[in-house]
BAFI-3210 file (N, C-alpha, C; in Angstrom, 3 decimals, decimal comma, padded with zeros to 6 digits):
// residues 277
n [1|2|3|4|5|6|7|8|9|10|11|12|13|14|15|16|17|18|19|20|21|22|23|24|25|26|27|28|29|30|31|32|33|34|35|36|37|38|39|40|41|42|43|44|45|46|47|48|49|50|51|52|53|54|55|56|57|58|59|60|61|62|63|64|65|66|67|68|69|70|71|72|73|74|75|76|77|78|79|80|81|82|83|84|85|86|87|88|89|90|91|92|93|94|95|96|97|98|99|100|101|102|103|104|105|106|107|108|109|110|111|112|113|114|115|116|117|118|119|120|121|122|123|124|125|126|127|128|129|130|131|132|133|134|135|136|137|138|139|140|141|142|143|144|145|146|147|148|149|150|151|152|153|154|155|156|157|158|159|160|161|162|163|164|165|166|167|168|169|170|171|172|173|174|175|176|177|178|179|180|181|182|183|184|185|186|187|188|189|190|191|192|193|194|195|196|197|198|199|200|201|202|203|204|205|206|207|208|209|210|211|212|213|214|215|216|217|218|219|220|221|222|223|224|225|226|227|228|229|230|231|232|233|234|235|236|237|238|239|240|241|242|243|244|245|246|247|248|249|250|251|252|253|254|255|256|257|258|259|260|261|262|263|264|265|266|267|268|269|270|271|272|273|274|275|276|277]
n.u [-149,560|-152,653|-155,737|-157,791|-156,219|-154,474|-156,288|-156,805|-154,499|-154,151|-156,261|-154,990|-152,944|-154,158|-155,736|-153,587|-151,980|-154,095|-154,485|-152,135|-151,500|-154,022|-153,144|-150,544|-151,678|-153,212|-150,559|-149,478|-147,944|-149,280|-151,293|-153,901|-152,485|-150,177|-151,279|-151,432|-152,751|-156,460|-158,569|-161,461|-162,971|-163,726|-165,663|-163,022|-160,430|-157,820|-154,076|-152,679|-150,418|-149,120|-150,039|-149,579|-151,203|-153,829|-156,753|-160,077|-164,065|-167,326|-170,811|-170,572|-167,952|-164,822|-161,891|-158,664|-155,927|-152,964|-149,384|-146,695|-144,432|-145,455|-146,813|-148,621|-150,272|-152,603|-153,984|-152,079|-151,838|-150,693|-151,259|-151,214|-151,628|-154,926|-156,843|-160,106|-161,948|-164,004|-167,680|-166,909|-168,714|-170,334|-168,493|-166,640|-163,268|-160,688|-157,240|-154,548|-151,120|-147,849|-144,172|-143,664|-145,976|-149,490|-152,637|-156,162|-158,189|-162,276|-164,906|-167,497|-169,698|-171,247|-169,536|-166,688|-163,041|-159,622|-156,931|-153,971|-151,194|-148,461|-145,827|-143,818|-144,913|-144,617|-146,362|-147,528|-144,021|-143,196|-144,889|-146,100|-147,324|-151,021|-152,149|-153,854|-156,378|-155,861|-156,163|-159,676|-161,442|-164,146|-164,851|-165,857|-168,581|-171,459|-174,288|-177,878|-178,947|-181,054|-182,565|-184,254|-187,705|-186,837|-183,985|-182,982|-182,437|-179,634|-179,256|-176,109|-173,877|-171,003|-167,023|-166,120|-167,176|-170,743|-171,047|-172,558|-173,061|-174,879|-176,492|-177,068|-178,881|-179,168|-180,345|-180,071|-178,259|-178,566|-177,906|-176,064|-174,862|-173,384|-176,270|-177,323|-179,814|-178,955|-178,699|-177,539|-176,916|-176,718|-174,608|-173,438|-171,152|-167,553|-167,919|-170,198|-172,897|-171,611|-171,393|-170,882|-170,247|-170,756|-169,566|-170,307|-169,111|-169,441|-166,461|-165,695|-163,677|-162,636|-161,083|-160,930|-160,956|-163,052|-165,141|-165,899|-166,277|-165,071|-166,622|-166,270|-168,293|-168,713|-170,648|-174,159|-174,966|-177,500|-179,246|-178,965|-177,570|-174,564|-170,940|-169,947|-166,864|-165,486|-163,102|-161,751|-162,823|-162,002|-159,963|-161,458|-159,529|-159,926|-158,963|-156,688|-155,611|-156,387|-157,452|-159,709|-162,579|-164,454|-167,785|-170,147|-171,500|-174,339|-177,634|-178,510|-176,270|-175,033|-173,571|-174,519|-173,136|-169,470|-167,020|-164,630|-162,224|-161,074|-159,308|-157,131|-157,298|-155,326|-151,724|-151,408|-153,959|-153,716|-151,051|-151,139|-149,465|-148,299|-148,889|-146,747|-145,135]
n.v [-085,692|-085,873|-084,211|-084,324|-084,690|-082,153|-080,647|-081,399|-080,946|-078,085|-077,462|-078,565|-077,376|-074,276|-074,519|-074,875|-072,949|-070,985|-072,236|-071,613|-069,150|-068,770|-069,820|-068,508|-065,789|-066,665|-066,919|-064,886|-062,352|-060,455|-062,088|-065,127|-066,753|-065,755|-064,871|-064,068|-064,556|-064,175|-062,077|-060,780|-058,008|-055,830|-053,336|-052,731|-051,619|-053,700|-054,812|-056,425|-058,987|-059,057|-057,143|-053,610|-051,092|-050,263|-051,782|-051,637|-052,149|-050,459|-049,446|-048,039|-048,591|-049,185|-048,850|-047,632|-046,852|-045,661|-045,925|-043,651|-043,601|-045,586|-046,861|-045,987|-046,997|-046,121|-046,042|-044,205|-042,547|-041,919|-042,561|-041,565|-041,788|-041,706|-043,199|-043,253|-045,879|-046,472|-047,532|-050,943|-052,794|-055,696|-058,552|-056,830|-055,109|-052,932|-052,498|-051,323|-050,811|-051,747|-051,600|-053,826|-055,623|-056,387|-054,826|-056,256|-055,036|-056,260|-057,059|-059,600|-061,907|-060,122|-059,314|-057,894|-057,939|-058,380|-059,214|-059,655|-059,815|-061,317|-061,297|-063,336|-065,453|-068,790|-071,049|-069,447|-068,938|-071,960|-073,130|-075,583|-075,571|-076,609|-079,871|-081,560|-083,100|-084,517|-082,069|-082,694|-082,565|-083,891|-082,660|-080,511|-078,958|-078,332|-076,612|-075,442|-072,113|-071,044|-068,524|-067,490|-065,700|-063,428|-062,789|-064,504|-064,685|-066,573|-068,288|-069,286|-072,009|-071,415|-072,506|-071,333|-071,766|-070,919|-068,896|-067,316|-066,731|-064,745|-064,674|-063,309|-065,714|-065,462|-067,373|-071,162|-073,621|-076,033|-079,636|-082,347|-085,371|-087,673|-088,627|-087,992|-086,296|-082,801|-080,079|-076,481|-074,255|-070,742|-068,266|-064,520|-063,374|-062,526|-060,595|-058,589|-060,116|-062,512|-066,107|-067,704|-070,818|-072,882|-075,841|-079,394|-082,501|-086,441|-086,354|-085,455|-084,866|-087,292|-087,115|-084,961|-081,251|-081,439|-079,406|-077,701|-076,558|-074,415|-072,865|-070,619|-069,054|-067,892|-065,468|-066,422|-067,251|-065,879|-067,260|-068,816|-070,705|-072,237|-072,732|-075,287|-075,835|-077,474|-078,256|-076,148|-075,758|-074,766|-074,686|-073,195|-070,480|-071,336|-073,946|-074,174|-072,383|-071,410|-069,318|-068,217|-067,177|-069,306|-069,507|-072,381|-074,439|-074,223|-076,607|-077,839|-077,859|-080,042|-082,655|-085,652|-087,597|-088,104|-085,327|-086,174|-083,878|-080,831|-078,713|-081,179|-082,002|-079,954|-080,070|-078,894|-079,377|-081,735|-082,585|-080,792|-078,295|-076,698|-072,758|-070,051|-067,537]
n.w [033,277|034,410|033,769|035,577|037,377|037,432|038,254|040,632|041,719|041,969|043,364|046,300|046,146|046,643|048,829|050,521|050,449|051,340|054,391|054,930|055,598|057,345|059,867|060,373|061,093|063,333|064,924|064,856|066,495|067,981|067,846|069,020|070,185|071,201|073,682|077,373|079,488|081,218|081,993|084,583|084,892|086,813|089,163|091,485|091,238|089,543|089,476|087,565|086,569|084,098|082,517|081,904|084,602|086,457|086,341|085,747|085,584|085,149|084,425|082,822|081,534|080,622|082,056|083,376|085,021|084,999|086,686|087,037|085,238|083,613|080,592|077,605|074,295|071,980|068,902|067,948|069,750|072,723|076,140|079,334|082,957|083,955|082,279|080,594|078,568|077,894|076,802|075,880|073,257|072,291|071,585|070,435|070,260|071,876|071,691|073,020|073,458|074,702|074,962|075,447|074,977|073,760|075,060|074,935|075,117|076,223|075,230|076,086|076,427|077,984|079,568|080,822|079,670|079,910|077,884|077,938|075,278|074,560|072,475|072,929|074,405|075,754|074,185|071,714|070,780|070,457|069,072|066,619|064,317|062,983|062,497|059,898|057,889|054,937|052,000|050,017|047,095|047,111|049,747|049,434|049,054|047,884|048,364|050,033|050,423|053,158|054,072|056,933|058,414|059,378|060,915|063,851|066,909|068,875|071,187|072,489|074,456|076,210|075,973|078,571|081,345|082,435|081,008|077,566|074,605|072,561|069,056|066,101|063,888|060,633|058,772|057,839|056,094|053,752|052,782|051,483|052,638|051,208|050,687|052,363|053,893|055,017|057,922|058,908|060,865|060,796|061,184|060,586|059,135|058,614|056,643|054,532|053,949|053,938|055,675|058,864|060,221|062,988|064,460|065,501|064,630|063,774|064,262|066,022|068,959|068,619|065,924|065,382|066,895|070,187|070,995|069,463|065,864|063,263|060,584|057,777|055,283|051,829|050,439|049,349|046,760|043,929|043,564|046,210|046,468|047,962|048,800|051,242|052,063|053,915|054,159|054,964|057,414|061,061|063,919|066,866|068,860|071,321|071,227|071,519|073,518|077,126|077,378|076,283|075,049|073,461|071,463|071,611|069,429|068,310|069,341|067,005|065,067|065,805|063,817|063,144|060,875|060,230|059,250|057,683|056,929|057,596|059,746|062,253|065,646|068,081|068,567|071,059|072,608|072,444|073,895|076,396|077,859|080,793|080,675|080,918|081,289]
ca.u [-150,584|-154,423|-156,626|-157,993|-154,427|-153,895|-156,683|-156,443|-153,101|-154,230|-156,849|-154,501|-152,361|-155,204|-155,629|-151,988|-151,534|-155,153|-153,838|-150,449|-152,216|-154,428|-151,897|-149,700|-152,767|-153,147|-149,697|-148,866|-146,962|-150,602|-152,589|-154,354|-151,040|-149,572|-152,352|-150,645|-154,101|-157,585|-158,790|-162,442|-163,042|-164,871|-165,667|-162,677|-159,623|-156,920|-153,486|-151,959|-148,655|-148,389|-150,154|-149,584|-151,810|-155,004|-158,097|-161,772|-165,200|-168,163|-171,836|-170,052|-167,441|-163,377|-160,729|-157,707|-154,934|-151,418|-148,627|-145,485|-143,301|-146,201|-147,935|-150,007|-150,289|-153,547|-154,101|-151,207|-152,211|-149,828|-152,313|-150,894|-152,554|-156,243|-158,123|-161,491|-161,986|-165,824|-168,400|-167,136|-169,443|-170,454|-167,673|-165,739|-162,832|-160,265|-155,655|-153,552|-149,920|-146,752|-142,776|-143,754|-147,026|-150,478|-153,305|-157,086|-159,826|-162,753|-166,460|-167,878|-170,800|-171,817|-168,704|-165,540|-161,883|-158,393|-155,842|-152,836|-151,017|-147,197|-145,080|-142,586|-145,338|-144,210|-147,445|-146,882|-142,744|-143,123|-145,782|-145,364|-148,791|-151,910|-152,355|-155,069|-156,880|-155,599|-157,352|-159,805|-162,462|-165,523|-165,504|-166,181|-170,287|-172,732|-175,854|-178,563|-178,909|-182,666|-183,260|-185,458|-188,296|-186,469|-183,032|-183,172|-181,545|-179,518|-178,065|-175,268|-172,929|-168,938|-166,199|-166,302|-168,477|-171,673|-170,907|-173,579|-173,453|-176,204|-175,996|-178,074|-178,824|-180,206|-180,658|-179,385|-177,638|-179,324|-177,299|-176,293|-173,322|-173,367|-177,858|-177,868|-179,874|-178,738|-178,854|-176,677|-177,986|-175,604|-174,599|-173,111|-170,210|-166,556|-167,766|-171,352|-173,406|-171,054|-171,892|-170,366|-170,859|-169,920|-170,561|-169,675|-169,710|-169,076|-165,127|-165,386|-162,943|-162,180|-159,577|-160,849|-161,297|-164,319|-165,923|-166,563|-165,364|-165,385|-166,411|-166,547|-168,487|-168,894|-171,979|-174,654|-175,529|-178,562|-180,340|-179,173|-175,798|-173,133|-170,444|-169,894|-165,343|-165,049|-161,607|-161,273|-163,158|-160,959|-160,220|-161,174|-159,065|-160,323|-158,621|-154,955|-155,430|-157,089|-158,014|-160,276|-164,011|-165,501|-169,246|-169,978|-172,593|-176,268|-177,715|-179,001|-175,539|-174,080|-174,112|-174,506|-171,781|-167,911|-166,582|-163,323|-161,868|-160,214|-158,119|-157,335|-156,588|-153,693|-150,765|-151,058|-154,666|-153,430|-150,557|-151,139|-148,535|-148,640|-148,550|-146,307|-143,748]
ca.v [-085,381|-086,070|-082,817|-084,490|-084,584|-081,118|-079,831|-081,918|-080,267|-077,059|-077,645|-078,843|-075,757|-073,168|-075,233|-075,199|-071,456|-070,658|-072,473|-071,311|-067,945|-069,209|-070,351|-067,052|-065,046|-067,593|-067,424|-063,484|-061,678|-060,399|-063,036|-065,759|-067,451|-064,568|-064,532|-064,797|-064,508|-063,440|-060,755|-060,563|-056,892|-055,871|-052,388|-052,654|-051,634|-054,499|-054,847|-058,192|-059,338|-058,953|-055,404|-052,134|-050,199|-050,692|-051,929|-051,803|-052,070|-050,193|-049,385|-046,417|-049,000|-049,583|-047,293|-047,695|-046,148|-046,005|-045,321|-042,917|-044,549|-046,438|-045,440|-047,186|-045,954|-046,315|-045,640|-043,342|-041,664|-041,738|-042,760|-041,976|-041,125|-042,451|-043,269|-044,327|-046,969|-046,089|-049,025|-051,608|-053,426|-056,922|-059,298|-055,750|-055,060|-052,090|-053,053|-050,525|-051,459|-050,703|-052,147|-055,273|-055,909|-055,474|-055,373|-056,653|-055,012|-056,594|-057,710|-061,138|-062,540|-059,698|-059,239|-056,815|-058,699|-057,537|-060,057|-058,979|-060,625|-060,846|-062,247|-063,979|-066,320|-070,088|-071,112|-069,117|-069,372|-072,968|-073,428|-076,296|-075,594|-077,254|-081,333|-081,022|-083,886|-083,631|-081,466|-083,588|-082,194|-084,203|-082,286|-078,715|-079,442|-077,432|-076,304|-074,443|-071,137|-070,550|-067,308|-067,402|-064,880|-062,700|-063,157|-065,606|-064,366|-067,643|-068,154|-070,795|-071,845|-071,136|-072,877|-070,600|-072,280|-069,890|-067,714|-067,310|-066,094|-064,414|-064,574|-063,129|-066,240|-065,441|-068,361|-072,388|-074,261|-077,363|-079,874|-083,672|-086,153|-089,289|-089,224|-088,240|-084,520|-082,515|-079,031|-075,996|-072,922|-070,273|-066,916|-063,574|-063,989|-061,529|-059,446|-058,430|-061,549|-064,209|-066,861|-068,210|-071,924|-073,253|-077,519|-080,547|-084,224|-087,802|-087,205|-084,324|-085,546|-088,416|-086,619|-082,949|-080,576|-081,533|-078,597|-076,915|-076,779|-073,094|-072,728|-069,531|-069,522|-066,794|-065,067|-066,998|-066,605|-065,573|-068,557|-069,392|-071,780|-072,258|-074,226|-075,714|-076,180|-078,655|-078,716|-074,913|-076,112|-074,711|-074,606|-072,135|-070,211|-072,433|-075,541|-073,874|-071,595|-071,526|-067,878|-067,796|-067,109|-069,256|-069,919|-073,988|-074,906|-074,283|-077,706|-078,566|-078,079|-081,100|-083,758|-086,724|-088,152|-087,880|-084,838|-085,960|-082,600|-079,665|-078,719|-082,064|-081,695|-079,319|-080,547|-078,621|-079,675|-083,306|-082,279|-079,348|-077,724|-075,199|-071,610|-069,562|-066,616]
ca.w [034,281|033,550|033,850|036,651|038,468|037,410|039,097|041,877|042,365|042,144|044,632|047,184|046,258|047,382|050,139|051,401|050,806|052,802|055,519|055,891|056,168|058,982|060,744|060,623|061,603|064,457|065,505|064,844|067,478|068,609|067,902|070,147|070,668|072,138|075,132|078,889|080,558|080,518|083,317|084,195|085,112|087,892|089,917|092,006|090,430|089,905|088,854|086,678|086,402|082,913|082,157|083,265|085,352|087,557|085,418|086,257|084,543|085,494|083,670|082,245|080,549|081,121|083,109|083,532|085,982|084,849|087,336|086,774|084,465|082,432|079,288|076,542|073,027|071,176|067,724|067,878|071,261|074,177|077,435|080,617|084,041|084,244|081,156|080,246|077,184|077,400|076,699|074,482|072,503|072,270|070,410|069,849|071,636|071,692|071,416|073,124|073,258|074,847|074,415|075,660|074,517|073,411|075,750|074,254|076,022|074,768|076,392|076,005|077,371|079,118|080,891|080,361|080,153|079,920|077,813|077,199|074,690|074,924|071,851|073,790|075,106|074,709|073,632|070,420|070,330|070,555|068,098|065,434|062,882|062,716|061,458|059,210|056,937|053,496|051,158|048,934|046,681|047,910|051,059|049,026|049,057|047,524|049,203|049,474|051,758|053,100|054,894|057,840|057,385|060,243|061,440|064,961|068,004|069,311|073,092|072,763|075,546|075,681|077,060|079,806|081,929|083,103|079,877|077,478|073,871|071,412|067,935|065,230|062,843|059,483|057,779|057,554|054,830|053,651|052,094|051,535|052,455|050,572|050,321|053,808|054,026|056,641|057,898|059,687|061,483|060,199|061,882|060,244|058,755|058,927|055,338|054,218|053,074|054,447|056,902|059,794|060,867|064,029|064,360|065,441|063,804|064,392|064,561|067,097|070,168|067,929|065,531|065,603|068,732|070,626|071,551|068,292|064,352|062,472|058,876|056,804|053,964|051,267|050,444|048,644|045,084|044,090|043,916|047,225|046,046|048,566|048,799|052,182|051,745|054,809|054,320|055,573|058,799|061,770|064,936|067,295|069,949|073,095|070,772|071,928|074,851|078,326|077,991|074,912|075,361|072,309|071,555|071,278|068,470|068,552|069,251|066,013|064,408|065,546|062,610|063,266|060,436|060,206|058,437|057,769|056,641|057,836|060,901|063,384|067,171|067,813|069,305|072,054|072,683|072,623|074,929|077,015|078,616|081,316|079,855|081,773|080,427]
c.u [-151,931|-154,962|-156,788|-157,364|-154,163|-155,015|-156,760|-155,368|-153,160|-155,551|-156,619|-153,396|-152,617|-155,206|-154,458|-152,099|-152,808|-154,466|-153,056|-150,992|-153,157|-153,906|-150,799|-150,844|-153,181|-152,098|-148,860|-148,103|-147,824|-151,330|-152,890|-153,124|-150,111|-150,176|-151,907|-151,927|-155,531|-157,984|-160,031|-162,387|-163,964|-164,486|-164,215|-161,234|-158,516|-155,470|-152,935|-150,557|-148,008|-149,091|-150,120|-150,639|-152,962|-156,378|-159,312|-162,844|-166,074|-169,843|-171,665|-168,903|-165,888|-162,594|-159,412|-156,703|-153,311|-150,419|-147,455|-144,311|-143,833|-146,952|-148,186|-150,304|-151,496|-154,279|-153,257|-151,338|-151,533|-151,090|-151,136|-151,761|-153,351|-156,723|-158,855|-161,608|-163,224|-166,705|-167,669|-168,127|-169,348|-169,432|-166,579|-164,398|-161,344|-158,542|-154,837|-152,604|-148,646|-145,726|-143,212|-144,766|-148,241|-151,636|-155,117|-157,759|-160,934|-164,220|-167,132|-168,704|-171,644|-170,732|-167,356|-164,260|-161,158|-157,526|-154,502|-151,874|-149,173|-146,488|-143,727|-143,436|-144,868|-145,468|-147,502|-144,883|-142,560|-144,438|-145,443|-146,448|-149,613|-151,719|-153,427|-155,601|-156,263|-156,369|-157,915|-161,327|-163,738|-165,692|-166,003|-167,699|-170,932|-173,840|-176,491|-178,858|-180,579|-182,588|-184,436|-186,463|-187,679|-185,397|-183,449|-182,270|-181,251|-178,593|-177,269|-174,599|-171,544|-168,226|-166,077|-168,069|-169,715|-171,612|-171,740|-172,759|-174,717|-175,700|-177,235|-177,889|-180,071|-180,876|-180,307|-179,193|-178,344|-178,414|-176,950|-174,968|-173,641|-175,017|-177,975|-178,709|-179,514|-178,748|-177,897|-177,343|-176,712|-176,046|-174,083|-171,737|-169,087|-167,076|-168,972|-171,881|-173,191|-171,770|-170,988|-170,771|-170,243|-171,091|-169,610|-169,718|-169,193|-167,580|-164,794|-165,241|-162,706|-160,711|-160,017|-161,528|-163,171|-165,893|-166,389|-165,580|-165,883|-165,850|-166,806|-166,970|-168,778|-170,307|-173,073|-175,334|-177,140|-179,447|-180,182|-178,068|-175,141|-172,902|-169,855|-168,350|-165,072|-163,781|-160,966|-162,022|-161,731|-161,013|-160,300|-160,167|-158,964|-159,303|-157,165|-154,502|-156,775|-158,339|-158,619|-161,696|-165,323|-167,028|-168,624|-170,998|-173,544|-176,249|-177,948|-177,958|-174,711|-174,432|-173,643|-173,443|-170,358|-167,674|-165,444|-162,432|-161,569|-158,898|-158,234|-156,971|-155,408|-153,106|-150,378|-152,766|-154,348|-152,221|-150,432|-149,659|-148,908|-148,182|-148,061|-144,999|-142,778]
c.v [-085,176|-084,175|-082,966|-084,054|-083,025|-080,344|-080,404|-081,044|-078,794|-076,304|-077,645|-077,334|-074,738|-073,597|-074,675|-073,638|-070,128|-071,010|-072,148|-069,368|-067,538|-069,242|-068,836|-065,770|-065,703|-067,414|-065,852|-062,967|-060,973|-060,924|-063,944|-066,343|-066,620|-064,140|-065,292|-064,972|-063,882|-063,506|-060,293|-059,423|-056,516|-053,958|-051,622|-052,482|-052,814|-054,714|-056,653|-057,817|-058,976|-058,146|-054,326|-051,678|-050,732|-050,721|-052,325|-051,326|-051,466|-050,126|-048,657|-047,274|-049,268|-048,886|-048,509|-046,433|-046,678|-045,517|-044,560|-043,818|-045,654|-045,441|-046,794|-046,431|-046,819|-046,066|-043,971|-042,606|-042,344|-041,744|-042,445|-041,419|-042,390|-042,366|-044,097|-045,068|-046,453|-047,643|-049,955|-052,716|-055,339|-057,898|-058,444|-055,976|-053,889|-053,047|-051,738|-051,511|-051,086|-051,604|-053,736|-056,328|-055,897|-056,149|-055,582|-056,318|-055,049|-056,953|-058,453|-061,269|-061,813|-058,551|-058,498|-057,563|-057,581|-059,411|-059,621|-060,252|-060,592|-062,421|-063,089|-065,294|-067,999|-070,485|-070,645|-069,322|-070,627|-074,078|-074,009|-076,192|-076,774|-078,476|-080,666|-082,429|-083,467|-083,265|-082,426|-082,940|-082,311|-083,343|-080,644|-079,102|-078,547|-078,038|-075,100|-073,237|-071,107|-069,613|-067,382|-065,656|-063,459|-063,842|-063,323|-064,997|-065,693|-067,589|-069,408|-070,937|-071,623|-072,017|-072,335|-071,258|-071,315|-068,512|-068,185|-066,606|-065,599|-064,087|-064,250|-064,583|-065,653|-066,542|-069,873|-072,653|-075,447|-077,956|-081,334|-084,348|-087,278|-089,849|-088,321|-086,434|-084,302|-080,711|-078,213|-074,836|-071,860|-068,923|-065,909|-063,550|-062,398|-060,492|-059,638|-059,833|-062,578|-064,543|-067,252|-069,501|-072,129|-074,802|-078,402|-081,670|-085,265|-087,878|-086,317|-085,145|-086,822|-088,093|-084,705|-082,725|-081,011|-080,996|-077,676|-076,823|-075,526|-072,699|-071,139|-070,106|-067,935|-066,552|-065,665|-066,756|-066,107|-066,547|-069,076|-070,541|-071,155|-073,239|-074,452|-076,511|-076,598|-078,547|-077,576|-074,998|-075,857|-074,589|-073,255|-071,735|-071,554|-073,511|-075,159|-073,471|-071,900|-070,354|-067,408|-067,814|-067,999|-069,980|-071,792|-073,664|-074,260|-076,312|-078,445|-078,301|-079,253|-082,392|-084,585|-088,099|-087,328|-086,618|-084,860|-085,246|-081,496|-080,175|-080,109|-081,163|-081,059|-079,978|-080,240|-078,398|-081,603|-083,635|-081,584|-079,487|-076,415|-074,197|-070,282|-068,833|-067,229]
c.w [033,586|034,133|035,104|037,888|038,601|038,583|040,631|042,411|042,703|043,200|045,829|047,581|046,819|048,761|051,387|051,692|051,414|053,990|055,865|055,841|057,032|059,688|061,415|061,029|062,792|065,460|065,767|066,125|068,881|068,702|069,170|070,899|071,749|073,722|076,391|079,523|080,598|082,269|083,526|085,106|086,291|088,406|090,838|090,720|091,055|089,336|088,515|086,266|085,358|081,994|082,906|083,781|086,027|086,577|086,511|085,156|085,257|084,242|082,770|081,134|081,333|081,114|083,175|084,700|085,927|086,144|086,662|086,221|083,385|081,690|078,381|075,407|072,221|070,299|067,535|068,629|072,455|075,081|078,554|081,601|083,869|082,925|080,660|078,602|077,015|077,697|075,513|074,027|072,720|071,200|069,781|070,986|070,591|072,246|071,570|073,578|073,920|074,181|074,445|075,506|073,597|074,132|075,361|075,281|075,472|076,098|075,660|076,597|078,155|080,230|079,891|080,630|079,570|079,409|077,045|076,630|074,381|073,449|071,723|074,177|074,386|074,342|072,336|069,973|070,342|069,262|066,641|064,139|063,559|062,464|060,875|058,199|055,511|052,982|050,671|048,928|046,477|048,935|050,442|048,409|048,726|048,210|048,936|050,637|051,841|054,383|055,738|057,791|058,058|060,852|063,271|065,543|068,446|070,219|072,735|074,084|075,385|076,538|078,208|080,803|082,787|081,512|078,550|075,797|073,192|070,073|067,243|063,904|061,589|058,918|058,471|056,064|055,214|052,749|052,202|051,516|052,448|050,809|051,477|053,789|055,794|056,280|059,039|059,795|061,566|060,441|060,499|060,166|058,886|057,879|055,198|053,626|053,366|055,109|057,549|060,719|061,910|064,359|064,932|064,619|064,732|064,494|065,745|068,213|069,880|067,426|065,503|066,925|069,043|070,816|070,396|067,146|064,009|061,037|058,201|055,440|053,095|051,195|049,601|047,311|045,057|043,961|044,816|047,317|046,951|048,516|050,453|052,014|053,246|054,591|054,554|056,654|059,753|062,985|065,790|068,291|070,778|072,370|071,640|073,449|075,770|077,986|076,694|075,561|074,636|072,507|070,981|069,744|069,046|068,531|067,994|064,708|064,898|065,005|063,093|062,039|060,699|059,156|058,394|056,827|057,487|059,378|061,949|064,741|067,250|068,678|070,523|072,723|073,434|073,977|075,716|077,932|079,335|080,457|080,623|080,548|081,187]
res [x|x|x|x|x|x|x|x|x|x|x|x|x|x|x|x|x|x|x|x|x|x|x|x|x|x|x|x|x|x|x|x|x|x|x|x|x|x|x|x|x|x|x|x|x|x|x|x|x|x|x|x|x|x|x|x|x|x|x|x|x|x|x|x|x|x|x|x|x|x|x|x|x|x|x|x|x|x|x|x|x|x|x|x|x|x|x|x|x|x|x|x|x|x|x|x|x|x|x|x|x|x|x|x|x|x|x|x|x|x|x|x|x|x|x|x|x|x|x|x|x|x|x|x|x|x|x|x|x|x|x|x|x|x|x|x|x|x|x|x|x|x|x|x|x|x|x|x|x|x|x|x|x|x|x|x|x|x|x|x|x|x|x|x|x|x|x|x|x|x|x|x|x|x|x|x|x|x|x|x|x|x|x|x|x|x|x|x|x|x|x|x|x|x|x|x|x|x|x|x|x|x|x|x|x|x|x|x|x|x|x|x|x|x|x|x|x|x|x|x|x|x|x|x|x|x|x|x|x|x|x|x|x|x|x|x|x|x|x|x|x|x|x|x|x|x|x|x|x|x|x|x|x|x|x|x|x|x|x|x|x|x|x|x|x|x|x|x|x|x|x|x|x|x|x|x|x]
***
């Protein structure tokens, strides 16, 4: 084996054992996979098939009303009766739980939901992994980060049709595939410093999901070096389930070439099936 080969191999290696840790964080017992339905909240209290008690949202934040014989345990606190969640936050969202579940109260757009997430759902017990492009070490691109002089408030749209995100962008990545310059308008990433891309290209609803591609990137050196690892491009939520909320692009992230790299179309994108316990 040439050097070359070796690291090739050990490229594809990282690769494999990122992904199969996507995937199981994807597919967890709580995770998106697990989601029977998504519950938009309103004044009036309502009950759903597949959580306990009577939910409602007001200006004040999210209540609840258990009946005699239900309860809900949240961060090691027994709920029963009536109790208030409070306000939650934008993109935050609070996971009480009982035998048969765990229920995600969370606010999006504006708006207060209820999804409770049940790991029985076929949608996750039926779940075969990702396709994905094979790894290959052209698509891991260096670029350059440039800081806007003040982080950009940016409204995108969501699959949810009428639903609205805002995002603080700091910066874009500038950077080049095969001569071509191009550029990405890059949010706030899961850990201090990171970034968070969200894009399309020329294969989007070709061989990857249509509606948007995910990239994490680490934090940028000090001269402003990132590397742009296309081949950890993923899909979001919306690619699997009905009842996901996600932001699309900003307009001026969708590139105009092919990135053929990371996650393809899921299989249950390509075939939907109703999603019914």
């Amino acid at each position: 084996m040439t050097a070359q080969d070796s690291t090739g191999s050990e490229f594809t290696a990282e690769w494999e054992r990122w992904h199969k840790q996507h995937q199981d964080r994807l597919a967890a017992p709580d995770g998106f996979l697990a989601i029977t339905s998504i519950n938009w909240l309103g004044e009036t209290p309502a009950r759903f098939a597949d959580a306990p008690g009577a939910w409602s949202a007001d200006d004040s934040g999210v209540s609840v009303v258990l009946d005699d014989g239900e309860q809900l345990e949240l961060d090691g606190a027994v709920i029963t009766g009536k109790h208030h969640f409070g306000r939650i936050p934008e993109r935050g969202g609070v996971f009480p739980k009982d035998a048969n579940g765990v229920y995600e109260v969370a606010r999006r757009g504006g708006n207060d939901i209820l999804r409770p997430r049940h790991p029985d759902n076929g949608l996750r017990t039926d779940f075969r992994g990702t396709p994905a492009y094979a790894p290959d070490p052209r698509w891991a691109i260096r670029g350059h980060y440039r800081a806007f002089e003040t982080p950009r408030d940016t409204t995108v749209g969501s699959v949810v049709e009428g639903l609205q995100h805002v995002y603080a962008a700091p910066g874009a990545v500038e950077f080049e595939v095969d001569g071509q310059p191009l550029a990405l308008t890059a949010f706030n990433g899961h850990t201090p410093g990171s970034l968070h891309i969200l894009f399309t290209d020329a294969t989007s609803g070709v061989t990857t999901y249509a509606a948007n591609r995910s990239l994490q990137v680490a934090a940028p050196d000090a001269d402003g070096t990132v590397v742009l690892d296309f081949n950890r491009a993923t899909n979001l939520p919306c690619a699997y389930t009905e009842f996901a909320t996600c932001p699309l692009p900003p307009a001026e992230n969708r590139l105009p070439v092919p990135v053929e790299a990371g996650e393809l179309i899921p299989h249950e994108a390509a075939h939907p099936e109703p999603q019914v316990r």
